[in-house]
BATORSE-552118 format. One record per residue: x, y, z of N, C-alpha, C in turn; residue number from 1. Coordinates in nm, 2 decimals. Layout:
<nupas>
nupa n_px = X n_py = Y n_pz = Z ca_px = X ca_py = Y ca_pz = Z c_px = X c_py = Y c_pz = Z semar = NUM
...
</nupas>
This chain:
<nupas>
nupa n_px = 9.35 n_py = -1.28 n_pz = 13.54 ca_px = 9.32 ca_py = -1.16 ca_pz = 13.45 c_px = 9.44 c_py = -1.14 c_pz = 13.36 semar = 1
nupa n_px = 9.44 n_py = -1.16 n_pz = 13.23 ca_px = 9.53 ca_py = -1.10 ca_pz = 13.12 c_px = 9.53 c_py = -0.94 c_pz = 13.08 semar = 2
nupa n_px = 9.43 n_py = -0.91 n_pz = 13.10 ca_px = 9.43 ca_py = -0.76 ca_pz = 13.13 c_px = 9.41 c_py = -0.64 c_pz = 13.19 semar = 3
nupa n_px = 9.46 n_py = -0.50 n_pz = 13.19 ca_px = 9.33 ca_py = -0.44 ca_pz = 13.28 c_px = 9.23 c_py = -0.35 c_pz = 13.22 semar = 4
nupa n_px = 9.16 n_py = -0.42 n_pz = 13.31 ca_px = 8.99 ca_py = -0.42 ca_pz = 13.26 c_px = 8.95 c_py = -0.26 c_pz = 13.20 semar = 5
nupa n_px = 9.03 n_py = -0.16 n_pz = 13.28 ca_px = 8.98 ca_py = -0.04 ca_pz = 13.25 c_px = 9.15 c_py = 0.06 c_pz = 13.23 semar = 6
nupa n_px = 9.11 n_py = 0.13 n_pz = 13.08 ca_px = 9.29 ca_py = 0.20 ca_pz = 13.01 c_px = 9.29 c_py = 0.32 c_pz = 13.11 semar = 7
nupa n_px = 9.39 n_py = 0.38 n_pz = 13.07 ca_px = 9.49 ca_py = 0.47 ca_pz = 13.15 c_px = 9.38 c_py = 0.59 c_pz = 13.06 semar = 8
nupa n_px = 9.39 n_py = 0.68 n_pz = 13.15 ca_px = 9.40 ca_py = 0.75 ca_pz = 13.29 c_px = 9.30 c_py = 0.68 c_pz = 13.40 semar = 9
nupa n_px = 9.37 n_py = 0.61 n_pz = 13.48 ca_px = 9.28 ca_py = 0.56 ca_pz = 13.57 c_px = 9.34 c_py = 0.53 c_pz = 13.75 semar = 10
nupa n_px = 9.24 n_py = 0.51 n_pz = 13.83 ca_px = 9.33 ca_py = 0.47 ca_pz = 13.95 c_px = 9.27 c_py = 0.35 c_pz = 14.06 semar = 11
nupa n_px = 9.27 n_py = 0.33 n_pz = 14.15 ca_px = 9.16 ca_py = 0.21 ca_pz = 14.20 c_px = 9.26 c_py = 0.21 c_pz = 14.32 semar = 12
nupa n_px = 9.15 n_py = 0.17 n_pz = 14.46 ca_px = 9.19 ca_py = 0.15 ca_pz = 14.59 c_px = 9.16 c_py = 0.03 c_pz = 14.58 semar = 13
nupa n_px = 9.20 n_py = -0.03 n_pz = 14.69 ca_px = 9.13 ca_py = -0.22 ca_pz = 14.80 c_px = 9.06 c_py = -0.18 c_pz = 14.86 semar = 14
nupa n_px = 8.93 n_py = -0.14 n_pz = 14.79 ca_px = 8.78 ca_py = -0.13 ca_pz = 14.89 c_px = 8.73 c_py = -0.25 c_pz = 14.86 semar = 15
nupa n_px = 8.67 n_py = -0.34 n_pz = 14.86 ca_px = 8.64 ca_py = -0.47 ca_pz = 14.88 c_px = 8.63 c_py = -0.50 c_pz = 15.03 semar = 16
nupa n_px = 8.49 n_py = -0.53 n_pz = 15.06 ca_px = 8.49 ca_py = -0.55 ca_pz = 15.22 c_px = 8.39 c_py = -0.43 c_pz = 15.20 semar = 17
nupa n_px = 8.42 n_py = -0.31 n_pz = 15.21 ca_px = 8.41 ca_py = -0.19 ca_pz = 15.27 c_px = 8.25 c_py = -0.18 c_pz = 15.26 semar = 18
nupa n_px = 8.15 n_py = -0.13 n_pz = 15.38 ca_px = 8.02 ca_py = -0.14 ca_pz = 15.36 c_px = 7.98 c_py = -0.03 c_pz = 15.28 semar = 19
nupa n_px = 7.86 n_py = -0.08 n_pz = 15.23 ca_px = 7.77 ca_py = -0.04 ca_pz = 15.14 c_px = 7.64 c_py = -0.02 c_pz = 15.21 semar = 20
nupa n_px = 7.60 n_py = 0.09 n_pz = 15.16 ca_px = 7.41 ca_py = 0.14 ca_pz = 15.19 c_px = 7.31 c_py = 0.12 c_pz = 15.14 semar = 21
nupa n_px = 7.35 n_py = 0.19 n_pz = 15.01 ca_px = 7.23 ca_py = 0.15 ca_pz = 14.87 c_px = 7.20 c_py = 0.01 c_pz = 14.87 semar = 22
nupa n_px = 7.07 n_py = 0.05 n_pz = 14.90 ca_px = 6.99 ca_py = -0.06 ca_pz = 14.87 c_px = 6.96 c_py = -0.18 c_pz = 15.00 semar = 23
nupa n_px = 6.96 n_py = -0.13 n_pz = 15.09 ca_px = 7.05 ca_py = -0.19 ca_pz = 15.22 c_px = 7.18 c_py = -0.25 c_pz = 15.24 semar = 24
nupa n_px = 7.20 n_py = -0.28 n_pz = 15.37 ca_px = 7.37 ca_py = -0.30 ca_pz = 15.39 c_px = 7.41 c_py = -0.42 c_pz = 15.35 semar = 25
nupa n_px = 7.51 n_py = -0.42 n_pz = 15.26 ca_px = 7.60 ca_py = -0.51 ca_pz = 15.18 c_px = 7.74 c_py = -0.41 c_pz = 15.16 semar = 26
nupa n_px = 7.83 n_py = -0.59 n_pz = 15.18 ca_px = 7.95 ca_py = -0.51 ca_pz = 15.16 c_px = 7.99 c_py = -0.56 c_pz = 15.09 semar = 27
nupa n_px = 8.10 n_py = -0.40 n_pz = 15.02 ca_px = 8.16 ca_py = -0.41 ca_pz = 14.83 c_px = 8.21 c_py = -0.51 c_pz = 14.80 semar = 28
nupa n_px = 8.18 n_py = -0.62 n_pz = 14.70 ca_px = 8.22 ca_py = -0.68 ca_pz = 14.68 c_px = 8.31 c_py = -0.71 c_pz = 14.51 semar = 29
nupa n_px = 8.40 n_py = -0.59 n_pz = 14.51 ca_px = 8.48 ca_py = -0.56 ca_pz = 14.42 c_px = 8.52 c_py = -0.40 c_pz = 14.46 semar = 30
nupa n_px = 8.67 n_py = -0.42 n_pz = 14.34 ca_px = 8.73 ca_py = -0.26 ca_pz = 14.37 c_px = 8.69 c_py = -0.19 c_pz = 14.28 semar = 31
nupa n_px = 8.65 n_py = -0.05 n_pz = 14.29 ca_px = 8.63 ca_py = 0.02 ca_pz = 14.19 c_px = 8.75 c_py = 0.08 c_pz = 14.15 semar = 32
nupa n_px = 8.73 n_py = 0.11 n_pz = 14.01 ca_px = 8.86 ca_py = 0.18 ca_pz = 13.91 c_px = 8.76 c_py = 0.32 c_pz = 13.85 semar = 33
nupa n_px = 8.83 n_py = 0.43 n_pz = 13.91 ca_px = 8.77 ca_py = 0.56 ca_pz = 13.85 c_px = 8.89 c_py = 0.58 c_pz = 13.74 semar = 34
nupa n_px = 8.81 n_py = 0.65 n_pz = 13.64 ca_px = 8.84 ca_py = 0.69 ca_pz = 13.50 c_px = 8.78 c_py = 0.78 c_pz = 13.46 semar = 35
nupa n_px = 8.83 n_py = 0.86 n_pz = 13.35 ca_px = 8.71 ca_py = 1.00 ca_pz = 13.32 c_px = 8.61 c_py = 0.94 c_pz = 13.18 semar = 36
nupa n_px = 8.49 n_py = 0.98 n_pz = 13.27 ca_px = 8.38 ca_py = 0.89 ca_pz = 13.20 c_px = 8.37 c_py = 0.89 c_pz = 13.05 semar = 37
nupa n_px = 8.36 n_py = 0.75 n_pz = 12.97 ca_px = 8.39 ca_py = 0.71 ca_pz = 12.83 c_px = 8.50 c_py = 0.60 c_pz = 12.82 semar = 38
nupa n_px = 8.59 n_py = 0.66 n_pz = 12.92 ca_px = 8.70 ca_py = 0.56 ca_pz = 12.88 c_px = 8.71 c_py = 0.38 c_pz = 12.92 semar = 39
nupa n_px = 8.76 n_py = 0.33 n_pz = 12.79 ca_px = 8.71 ca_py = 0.19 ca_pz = 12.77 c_px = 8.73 c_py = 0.10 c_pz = 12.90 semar = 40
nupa n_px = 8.63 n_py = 0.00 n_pz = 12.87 ca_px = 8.63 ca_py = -0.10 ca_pz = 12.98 c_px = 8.63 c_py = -0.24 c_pz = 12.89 semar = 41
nupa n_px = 8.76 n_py = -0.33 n_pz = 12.95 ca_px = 8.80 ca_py = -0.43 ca_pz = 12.86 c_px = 8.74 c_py = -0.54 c_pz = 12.86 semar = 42
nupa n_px = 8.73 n_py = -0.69 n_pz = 12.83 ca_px = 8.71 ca_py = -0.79 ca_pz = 12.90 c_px = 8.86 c_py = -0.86 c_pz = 12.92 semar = 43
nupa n_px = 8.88 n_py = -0.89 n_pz = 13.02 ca_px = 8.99 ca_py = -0.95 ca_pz = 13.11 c_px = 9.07 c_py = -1.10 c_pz = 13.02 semar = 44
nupa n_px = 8.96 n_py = -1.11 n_pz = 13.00 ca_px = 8.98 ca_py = -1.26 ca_pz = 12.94 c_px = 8.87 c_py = -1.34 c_pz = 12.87 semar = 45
nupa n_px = 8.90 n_py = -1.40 n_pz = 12.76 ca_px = 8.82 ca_py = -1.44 ca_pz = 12.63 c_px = 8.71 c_py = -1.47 c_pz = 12.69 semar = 46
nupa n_px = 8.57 n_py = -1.47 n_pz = 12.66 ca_px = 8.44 ca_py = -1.51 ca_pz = 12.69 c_px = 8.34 c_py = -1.49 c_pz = 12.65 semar = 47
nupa n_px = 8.21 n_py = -1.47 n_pz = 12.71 ca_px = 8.11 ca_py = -1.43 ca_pz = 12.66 c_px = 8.06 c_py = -1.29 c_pz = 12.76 semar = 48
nupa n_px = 8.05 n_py = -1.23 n_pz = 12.69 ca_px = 7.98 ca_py = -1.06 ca_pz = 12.74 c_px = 7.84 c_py = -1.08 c_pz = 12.72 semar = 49
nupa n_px = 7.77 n_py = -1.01 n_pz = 12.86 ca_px = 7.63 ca_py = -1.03 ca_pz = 12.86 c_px = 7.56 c_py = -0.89 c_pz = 12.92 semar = 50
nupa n_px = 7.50 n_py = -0.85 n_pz = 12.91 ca_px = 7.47 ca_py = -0.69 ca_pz = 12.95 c_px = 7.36 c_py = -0.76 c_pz = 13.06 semar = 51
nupa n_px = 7.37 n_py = -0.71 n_pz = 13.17 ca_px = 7.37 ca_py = -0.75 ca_pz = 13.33 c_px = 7.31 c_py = -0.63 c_pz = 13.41 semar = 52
nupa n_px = 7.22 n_py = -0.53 n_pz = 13.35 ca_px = 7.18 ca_py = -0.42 ca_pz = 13.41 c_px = 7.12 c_py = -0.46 c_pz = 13.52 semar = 53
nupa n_px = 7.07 n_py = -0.34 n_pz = 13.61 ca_px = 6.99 ca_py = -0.39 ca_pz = 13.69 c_px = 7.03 c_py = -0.22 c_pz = 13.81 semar = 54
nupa n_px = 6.91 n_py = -0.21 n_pz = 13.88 ca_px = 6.91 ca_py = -0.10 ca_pz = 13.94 c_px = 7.02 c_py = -0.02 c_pz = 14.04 semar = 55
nupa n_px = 7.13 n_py = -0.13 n_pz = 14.16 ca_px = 7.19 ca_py = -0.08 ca_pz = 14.16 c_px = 7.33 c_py = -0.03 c_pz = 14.11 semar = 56
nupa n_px = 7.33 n_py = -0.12 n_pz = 14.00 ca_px = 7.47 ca_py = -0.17 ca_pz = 13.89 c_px = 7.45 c_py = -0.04 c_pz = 13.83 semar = 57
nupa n_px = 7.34 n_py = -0.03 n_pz = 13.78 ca_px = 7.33 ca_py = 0.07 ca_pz = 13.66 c_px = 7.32 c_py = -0.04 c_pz = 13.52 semar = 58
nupa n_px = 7.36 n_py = 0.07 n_pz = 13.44 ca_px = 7.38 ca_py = -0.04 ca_pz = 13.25 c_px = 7.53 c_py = -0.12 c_pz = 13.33 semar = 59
nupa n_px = 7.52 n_py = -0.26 n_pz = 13.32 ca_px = 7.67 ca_py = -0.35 ca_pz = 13.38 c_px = 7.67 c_py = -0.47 c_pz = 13.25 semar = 60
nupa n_px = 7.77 n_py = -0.51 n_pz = 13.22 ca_px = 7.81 ca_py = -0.62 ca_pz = 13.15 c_px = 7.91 c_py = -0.74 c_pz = 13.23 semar = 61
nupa n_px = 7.90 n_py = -0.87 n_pz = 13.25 ca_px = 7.94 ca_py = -0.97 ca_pz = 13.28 c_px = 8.00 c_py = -1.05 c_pz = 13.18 semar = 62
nupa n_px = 8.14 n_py = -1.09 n_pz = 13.23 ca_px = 8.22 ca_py = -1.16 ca_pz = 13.11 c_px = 8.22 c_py = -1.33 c_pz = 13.19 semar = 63
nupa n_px = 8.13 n_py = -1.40 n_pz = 13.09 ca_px = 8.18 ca_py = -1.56 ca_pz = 13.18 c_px = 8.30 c_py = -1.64 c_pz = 13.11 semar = 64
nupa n_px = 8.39 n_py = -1.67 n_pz = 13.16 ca_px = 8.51 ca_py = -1.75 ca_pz = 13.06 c_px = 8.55 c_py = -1.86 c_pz = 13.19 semar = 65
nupa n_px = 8.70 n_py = -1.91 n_pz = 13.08 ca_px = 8.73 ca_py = -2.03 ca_pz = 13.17 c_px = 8.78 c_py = -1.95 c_pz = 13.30 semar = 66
nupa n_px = 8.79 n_py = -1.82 n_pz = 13.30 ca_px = 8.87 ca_py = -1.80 ca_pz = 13.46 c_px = 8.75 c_py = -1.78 c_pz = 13.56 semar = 67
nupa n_px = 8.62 n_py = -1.80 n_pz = 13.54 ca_px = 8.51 ca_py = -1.76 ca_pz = 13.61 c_px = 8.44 c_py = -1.63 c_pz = 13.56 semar = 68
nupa n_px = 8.41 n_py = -1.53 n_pz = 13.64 ca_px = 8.28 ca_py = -1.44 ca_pz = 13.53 c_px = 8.37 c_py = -1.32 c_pz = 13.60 semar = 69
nupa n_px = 8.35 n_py = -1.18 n_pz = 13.52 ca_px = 8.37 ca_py = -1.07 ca_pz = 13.59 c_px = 8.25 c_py = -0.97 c_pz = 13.60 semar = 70
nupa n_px = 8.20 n_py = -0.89 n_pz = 13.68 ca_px = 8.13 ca_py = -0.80 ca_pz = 13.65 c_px = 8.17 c_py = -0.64 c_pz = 13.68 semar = 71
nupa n_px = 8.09 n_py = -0.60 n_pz = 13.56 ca_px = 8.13 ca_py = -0.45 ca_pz = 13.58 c_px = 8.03 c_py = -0.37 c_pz = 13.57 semar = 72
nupa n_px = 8.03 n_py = -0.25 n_pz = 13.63 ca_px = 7.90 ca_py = -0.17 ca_pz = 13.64 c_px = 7.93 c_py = -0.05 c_pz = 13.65 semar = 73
nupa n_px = 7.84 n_py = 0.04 n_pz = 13.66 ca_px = 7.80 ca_py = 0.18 ca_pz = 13.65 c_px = 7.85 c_py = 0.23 c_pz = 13.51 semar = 74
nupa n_px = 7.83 n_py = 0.13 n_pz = 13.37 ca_px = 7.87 ca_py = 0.23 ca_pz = 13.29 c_px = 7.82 c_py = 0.30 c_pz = 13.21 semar = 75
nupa n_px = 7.86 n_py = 0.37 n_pz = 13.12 ca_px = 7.82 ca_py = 0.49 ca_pz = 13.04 c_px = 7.72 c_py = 0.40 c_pz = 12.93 semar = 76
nupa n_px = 7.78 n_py = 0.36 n_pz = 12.89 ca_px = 7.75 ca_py = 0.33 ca_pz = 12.75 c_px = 7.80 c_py = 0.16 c_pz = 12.74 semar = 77
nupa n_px = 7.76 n_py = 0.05 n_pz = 12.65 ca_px = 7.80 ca_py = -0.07 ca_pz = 12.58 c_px = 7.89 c_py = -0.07 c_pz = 12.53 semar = 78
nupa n_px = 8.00 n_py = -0.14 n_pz = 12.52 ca_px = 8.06 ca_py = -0.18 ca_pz = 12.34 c_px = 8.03 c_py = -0.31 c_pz = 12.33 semar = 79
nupa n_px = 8.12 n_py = -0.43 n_pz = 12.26 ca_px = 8.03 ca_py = -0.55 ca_pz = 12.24 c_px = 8.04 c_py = -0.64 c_pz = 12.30 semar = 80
nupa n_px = 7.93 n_py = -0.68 n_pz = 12.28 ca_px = 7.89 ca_py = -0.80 ca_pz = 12.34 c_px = 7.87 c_py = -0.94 c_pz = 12.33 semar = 81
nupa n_px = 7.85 n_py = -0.98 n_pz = 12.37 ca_px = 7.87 ca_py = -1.17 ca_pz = 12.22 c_px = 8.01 c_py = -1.23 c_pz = 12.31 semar = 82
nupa n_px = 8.03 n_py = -1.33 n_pz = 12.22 ca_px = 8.19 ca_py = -1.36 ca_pz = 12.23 c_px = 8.27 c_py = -1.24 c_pz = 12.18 semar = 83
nupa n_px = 8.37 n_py = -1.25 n_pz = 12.31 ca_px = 8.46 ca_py = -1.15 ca_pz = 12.33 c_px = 8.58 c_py = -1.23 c_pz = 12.34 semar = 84
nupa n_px = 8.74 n_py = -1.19 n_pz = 12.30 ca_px = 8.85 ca_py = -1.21 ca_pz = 12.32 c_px = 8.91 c_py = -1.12 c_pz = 12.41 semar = 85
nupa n_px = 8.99 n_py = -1.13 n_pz = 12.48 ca_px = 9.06 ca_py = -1.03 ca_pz = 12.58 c_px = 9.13 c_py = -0.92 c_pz = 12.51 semar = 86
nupa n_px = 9.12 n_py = -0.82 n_pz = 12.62 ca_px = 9.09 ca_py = -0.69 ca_pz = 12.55 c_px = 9.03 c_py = -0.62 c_pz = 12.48 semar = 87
nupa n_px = 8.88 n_py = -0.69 n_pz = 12.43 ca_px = 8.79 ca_py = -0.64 ca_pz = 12.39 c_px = 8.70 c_py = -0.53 c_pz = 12.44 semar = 88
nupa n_px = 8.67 n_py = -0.43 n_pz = 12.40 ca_px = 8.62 ca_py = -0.30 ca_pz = 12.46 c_px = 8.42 c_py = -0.36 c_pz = 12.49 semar = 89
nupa n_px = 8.43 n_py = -0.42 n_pz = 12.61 ca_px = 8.27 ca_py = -0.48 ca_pz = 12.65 c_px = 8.17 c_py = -0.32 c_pz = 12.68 semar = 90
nupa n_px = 8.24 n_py = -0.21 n_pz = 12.76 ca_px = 8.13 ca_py = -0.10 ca_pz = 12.80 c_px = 8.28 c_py = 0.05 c_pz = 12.78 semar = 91
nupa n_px = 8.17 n_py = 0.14 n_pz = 12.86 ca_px = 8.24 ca_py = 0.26 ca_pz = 12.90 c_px = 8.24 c_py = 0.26 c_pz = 13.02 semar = 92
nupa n_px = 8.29 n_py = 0.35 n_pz = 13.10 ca_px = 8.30 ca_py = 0.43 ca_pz = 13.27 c_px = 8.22 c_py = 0.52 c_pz = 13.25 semar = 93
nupa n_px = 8.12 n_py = 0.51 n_pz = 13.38 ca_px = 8.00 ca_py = 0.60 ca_pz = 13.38 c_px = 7.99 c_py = 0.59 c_pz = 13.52 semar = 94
nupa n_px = 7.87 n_py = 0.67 n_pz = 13.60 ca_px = 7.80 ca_py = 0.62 ca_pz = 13.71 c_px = 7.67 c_py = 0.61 c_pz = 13.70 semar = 95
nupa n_px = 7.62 n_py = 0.56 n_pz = 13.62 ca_px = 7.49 ca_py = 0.49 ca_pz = 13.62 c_px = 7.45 c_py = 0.42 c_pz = 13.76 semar = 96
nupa n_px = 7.33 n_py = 0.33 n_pz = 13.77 ca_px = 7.27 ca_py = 0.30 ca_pz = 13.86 c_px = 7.25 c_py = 0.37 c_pz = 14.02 semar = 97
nupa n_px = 7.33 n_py = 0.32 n_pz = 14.17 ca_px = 7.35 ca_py = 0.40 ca_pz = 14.24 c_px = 7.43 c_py = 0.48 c_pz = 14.27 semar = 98
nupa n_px = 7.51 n_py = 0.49 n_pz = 14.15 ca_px = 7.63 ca_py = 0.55 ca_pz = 14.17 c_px = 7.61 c_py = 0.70 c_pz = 14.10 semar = 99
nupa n_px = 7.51 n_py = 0.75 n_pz = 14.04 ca_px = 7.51 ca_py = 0.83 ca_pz = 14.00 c_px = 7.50 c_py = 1.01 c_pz = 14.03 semar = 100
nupa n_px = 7.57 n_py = 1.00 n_pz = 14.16 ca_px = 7.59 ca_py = 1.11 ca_pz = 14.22 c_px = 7.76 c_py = 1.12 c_pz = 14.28 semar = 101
nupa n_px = 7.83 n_py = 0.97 n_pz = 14.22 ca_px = 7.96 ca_py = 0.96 ca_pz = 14.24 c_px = 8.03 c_py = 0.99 c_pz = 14.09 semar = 102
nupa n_px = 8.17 n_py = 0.99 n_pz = 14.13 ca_px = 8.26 ca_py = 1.00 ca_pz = 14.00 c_px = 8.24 c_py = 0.84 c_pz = 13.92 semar = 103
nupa n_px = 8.30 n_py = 0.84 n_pz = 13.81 ca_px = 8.24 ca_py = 0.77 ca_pz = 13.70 c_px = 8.35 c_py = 0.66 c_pz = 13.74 semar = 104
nupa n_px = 8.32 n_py = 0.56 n_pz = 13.76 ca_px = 8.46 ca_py = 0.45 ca_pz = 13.79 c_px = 8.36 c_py = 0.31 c_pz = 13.70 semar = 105
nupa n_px = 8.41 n_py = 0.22 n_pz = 13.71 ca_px = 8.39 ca_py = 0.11 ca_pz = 13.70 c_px = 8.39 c_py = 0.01 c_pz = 13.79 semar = 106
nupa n_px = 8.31 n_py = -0.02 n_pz = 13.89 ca_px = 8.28 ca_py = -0.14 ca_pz = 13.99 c_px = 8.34 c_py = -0.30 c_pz = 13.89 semar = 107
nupa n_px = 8.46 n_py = -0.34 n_pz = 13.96 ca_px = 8.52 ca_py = -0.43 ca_pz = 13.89 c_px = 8.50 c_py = -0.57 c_pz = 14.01 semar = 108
nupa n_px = 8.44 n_py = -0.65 n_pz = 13.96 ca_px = 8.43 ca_py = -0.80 ca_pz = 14.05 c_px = 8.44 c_py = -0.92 c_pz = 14.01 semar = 109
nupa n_px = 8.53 n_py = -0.94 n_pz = 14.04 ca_px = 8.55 ca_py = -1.12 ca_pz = 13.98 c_px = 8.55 c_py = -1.24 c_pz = 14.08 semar = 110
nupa n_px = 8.46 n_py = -1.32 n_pz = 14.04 ca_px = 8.41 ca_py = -1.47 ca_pz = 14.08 c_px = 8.47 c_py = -1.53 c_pz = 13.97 semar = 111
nupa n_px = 8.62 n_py = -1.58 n_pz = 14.02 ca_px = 8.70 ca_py = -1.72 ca_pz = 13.96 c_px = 8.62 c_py = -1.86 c_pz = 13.99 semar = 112
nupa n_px = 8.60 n_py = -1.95 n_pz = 13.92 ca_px = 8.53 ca_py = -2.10 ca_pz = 13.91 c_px = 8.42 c_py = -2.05 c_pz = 13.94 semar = 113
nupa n_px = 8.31 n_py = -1.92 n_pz = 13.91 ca_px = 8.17 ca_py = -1.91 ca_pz = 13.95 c_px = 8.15 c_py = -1.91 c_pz = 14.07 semar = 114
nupa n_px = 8.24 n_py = -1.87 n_pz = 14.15 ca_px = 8.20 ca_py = -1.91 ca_pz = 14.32 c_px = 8.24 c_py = -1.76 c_pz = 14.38 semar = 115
nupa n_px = 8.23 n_py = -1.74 n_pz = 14.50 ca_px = 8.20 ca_py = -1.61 ca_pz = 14.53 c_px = 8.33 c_py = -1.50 c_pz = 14.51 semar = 116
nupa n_px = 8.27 n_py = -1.38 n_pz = 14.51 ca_px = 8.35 ca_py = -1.31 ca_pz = 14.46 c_px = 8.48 c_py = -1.28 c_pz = 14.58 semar = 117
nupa n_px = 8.65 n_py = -1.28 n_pz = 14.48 ca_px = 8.74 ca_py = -1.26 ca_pz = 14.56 c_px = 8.79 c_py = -1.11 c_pz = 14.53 semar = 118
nupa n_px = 8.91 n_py = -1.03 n_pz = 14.63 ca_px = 8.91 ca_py = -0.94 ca_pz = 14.64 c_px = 9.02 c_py = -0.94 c_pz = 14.48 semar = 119
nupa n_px = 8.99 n_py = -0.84 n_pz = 14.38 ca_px = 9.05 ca_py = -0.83 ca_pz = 14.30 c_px = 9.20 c_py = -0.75 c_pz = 14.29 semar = 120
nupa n_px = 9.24 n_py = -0.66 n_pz = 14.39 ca_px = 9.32 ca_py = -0.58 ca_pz = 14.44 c_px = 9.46 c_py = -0.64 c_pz = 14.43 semar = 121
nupa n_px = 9.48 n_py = -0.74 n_pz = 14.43 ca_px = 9.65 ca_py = -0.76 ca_pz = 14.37 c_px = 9.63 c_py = -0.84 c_pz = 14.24 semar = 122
nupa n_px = 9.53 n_py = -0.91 n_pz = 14.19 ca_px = 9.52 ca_py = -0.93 ca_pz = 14.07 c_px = 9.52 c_py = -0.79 c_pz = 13.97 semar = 123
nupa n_px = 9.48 n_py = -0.71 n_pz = 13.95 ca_px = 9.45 ca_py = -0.62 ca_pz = 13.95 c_px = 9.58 c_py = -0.48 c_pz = 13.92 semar = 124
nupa n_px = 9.69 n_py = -0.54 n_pz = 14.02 ca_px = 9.78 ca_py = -0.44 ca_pz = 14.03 c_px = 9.86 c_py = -0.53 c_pz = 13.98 semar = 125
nupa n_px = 9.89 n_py = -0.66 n_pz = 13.92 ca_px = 9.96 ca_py = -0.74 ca_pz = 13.84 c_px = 9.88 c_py = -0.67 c_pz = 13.65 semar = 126
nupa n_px = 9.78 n_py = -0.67 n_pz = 13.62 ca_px = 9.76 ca_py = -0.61 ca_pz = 13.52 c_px = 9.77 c_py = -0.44 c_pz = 13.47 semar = 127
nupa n_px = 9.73 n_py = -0.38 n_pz = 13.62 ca_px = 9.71 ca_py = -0.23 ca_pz = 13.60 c_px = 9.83 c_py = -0.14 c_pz = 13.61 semar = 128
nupa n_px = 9.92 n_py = -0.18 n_pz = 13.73 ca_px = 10.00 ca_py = -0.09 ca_pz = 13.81 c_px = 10.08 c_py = -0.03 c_pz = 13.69 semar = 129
nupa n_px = 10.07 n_py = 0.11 n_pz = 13.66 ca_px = 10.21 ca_py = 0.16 ca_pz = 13.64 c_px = 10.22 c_py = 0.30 c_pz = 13.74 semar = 130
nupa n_px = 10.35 n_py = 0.32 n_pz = 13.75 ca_px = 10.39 ca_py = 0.38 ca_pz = 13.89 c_px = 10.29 c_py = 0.51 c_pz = 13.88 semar = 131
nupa n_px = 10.28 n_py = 0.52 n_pz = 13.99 ca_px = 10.18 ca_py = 0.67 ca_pz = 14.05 c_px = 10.04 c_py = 0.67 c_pz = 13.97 semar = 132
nupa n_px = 10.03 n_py = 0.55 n_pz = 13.91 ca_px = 9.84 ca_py = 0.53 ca_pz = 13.84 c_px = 9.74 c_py = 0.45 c_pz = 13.92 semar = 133
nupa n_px = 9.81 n_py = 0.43 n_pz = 14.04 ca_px = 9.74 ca_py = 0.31 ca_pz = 14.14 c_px = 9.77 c_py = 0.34 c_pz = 14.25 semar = 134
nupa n_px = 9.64 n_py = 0.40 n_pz = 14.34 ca_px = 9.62 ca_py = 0.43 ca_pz = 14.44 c_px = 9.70 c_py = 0.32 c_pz = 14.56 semar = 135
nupa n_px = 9.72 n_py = 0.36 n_pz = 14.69 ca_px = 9.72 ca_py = 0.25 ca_pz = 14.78 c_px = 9.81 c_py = 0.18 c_pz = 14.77 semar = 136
nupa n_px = 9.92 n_py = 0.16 n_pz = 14.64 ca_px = 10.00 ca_py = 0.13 ca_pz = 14.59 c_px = 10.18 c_py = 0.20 c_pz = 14.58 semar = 137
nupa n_px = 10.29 n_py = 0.24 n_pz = 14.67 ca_px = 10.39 ca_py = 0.28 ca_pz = 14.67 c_px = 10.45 c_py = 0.27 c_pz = 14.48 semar = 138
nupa n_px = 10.50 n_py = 0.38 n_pz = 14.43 ca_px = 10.56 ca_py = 0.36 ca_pz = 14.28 c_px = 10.70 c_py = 0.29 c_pz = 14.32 semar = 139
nupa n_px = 10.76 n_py = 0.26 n_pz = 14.24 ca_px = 10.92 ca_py = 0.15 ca_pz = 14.26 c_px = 10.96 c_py = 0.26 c_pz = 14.29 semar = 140
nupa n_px = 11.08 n_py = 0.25 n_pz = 14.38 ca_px = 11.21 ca_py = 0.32 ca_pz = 14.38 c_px = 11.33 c_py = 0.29 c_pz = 14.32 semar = 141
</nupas>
């Protein structure tokens, strides 16, 4: 990841793993990053952006590039789509789909070489971390 996916004001735990209901039981496979809904959601790294809806995602967009694909969900709103360069604004933070009785975050998941999704949580805090913006995360001393 060359960037993070979702700008400041934001925060995100290591739920990955953690079970899931909606829809029957599945477990998360990505961390969510809450943000106050609107605020941009990037693409990570150059590719193609594909708008990826679907019932429990809500409106989601999918970036496929050389690092593998990312997906993001519950959001508000689109931005563009097509070939994208990193740091491109792909959507917004919403809770669309089944999330829509939750705070507005962005379900963040990345499948590196197209193969199953890994936990994004220290990638993640290599692009995101600045002190006290990241949950689960101690600020430097």
């Amino acid at each position: 990841l060359q960037v993070c996916p979702v700008d400041q004001p934001h925060s995100y735990i290591d739920d990955f793993g953690a079970a899931r209901w909606s829809g029957g039981y599945h477990p998360h496979q990505g961390n969510d990053i809450f943000a106050p809904e609107g605020t941009p959601i990037r693409a990570p790294f150059d590719g193609l952006a594909v708008r990826t809806s679907n019932a429990l995602g809500g409106r989601a967009v999918t970036v496929y590039g050389e690092a593998g694909y990312v997906y993001n969900a519950h959001l508000s709103d689109y931005g563009t789509l097509g070939e994208v360069t990193t740091g491109t604004i792909i959507g917004y933070v919403g809770n669309s789909g089944n999330a829509i009785e939750s705070a507005p975050h962005d379900h963040f998941e990345w499948h590196p070489g197209n193969g199953p999704a890994v936990n994004p949580f220290p990638y993640l805090n290599v692009v995101c971390l600045l002190p006290s913006a990241t949950t689960n995360v101690a600020p430097p001393s």
